[in-house]
N, C-alpha and C positions, 0 to 999 in steps of 0.2 A: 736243668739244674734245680735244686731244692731248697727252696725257702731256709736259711739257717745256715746253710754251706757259703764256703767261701770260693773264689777260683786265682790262681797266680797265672801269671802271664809273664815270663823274663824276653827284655830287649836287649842290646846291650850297650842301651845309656839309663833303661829306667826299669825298677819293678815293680809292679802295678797290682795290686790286691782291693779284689772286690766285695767287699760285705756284702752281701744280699737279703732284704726281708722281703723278696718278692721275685715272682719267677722274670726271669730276662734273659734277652743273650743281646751279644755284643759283640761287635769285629775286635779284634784284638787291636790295642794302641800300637801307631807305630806300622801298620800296616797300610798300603796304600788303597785308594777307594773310598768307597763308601761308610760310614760308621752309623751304628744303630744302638740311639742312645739307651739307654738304662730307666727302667720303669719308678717310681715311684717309692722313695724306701730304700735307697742301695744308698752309698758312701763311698769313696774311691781315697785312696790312699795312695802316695806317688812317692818314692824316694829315690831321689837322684844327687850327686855329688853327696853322699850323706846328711841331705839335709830334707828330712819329713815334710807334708804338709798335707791337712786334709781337707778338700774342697765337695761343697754338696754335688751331689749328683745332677748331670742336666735329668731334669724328667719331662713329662708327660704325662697327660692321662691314660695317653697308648703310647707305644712305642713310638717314637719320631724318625724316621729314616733321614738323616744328613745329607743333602745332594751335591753339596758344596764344599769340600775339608778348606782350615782356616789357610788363608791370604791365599787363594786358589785360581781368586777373578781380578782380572787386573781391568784397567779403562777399555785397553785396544783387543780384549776377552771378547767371544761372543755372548749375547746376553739374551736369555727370553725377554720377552716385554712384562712377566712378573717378575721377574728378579729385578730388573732396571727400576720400574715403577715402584717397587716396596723399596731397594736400596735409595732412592731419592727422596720419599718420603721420611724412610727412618734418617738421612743425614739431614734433612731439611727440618727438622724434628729440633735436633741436636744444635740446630743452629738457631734457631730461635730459645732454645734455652739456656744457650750459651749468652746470648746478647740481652736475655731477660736478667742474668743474674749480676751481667758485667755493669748494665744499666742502674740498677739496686745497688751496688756497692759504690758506683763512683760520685754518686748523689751524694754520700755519708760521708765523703773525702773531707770534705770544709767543715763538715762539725764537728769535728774531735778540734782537740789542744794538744792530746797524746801523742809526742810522735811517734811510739811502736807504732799504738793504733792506725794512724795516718796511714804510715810505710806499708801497712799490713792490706787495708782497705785498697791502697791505689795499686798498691802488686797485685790483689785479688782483682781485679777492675781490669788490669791491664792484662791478665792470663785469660780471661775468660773472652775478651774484647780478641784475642788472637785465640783463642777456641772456636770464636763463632768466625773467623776470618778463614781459619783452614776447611771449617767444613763449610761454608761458604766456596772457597776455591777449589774443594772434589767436586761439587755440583759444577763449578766453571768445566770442568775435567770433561765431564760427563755431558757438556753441551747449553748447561742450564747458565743463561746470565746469571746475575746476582740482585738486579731488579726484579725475577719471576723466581728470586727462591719458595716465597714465602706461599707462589701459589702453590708448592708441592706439600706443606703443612697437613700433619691430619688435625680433624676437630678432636684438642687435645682438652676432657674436662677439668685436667689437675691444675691450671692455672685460675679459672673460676673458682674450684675449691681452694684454691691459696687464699685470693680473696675473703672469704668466708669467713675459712679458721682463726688467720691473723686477723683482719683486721688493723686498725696503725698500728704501723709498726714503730717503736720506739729503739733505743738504743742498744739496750739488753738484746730486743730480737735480732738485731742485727749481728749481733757478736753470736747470736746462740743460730742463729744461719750458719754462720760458717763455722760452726761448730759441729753443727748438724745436720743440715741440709746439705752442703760441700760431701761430707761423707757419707752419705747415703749418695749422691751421686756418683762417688767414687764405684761403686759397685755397678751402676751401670754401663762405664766406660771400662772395668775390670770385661765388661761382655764383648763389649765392641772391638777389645784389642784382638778379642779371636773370631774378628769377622771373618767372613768369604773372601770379603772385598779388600785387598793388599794394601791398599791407598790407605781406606781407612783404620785397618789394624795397626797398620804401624803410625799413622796419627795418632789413636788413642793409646801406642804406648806411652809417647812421646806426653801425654795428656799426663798417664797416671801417674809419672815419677813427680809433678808439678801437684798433684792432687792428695798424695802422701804425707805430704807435708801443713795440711792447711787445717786437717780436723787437729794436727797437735796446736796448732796456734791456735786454734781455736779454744781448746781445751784452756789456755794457759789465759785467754782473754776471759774465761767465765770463771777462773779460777780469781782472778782481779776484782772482777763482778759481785762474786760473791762473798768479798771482804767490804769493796767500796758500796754496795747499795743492800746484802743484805742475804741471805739460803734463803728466804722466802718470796723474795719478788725473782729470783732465778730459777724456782720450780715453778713458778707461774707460768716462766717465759719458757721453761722445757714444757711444760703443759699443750701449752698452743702450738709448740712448733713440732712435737712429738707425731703426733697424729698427721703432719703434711708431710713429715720426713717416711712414716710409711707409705703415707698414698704415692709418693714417688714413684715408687716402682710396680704401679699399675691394679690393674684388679685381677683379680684371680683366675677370674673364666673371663679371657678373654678370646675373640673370634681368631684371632690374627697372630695367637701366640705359635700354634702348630705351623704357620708360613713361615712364618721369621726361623722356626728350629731349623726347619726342611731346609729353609735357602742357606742357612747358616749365618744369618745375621742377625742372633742372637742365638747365646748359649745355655739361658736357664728359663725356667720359669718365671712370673713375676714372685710369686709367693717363694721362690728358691731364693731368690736377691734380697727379697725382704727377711728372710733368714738368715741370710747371711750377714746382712745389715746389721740387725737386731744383736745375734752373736755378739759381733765387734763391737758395736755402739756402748751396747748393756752395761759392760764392766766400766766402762771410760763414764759414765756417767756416775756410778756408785766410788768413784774414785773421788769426784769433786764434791762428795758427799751429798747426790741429790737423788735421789729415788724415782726407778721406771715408773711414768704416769699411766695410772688405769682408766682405759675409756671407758666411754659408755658405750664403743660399739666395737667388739674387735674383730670386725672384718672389711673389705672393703667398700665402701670408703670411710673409712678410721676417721672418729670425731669422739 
């Protein structure tokens, strides 16, 4: 197929059109087996029950051969010893940053007076505090106590570089976290819901419908922000946190990203998530009338 061509593919629950700026093939969606993602440059188009939606293409620097189609592996599945070992590390992953963030919000509980604030902060606290408890209990699943999760951790640098960036964190950061950091997470667990692994896709949908809802609250606490202390100490604090909400979603050349496609535990690039991120994020911020911050460095790691 030809650079500039398009190809249609009819099921009969979905129609599926492929832009293409780049040579590819691909198993046709909706067919059983193997699927072979889409090179670098394509856009996929889905329309079903009449209702549109355009999602980036998974890529690759090559083609990724999918070994795995989503919720395929269950616990009592047979499993290589790379798929087990990456699956426990990537939930073991998830569970410490789950307890990283639940920990950081319930600290902030007692210092408001505000009770939306309040309400808002100990529901955050308390979804994330039951985020790290479920993917805590796949690893139970899968044999691992809950005292040796942490040994499956990889050496993750984006917590170090949080340190960095921020710095204390004051109030404003707090509210522009969950303004922004929540939703840039959102897009990570948008991946996981179409794991390999059944357990945890239907976890993480179960995550997203909860995660939905938090960059609007969010949005509505900096809208507050920005009457009670000021548009200029609020782009400060989008400033600082701008750049750790892209490091989120990794570095771009990464060793480990072509195993995760193959096993199917995970469905995009890092730099696809950070696109897609960005998209959403962009508008919602020119909304509360604050302006996308310009680094000084725009790749990764974003500072």
């Amino acid at each position: 197929m030809r650079s500039g061509q398009s190809q249609h593919w009819i099921t009969e629950t979905v129609e599926i059109r492929l832009e293409v700026e780049s040579l590819w093939w691909s198993e046709p969606f909706g067919r059983k087996g193997a699927q072979t993602w889409i090179t670098s440059g394509a856009r996929l188009r889905c329309r079903k029950n009449r209702h549109t939606r355009f999602a980036q293409a998974i890529v690759s620097s090559e083609m990724t051969l999918r070994e795995y189609p989503v919720a395929s592996v269950h616990p009592d599945s047979p499993m290589t010893e790379e798929y087990r070992s990456t699956l426990l590390r990537k939930l073991a992953d998830q569970a410490r940053a789950e307890l990283v963030a639940a920990h950081t919000y319930s600290r902030w509980v007692h210092r408001t007076s505000n009770p939306e604030e309040k309400l808002h902060l100990a529901a955050l606290a308390q979804e994330e505090t039951d985020h790290w408890f479920r993917a805590v209990k796949l690893m139970e699943e899968l044999g691992v106590p809950a005292s040796r999760v942490a040994d499956y951790q990889t050496h993750d640098v984006f917590i170090p570089i949080v340190r960095v960036l921020a710095g204390r964190i004051r109030w404003v950061d707090l509210l522009m976290m969950s303004f922004l950091i929540d939703h840039a997470a959102y897009f990570l667990v948008e991946d996981f819901a179409q794991s390999s692994y059944a357990p945890w896709a239907e976890m993480s949908k179960g995550i997203l419908v909860e995660e939905e809802t938090h960059s609007d609250f969010g949005a509505h606490f900096m809208e507050v922000q920005v009457e009670k202390i000021g548009q200029a100490r609020v782009q400060r604090a989008l400033r600082k946190w701008w750049p750790v909400a892209l490091n989120m979603c990794g570095p771009s050349k990464s060793p480990h990203n072509e195993r995760y496609l193959r096993l199917g535990l995970k469905t995009r690039t890092n730099d696809d998530r950070r696109a897609a991120f960005r998209d959403s994020a962009e508008p919602k911020i020119g909304k509360l009338g604050l302006e996308v911050p310009r680094l000084l460095r725009n790749r990764y790691p974003f500072f």
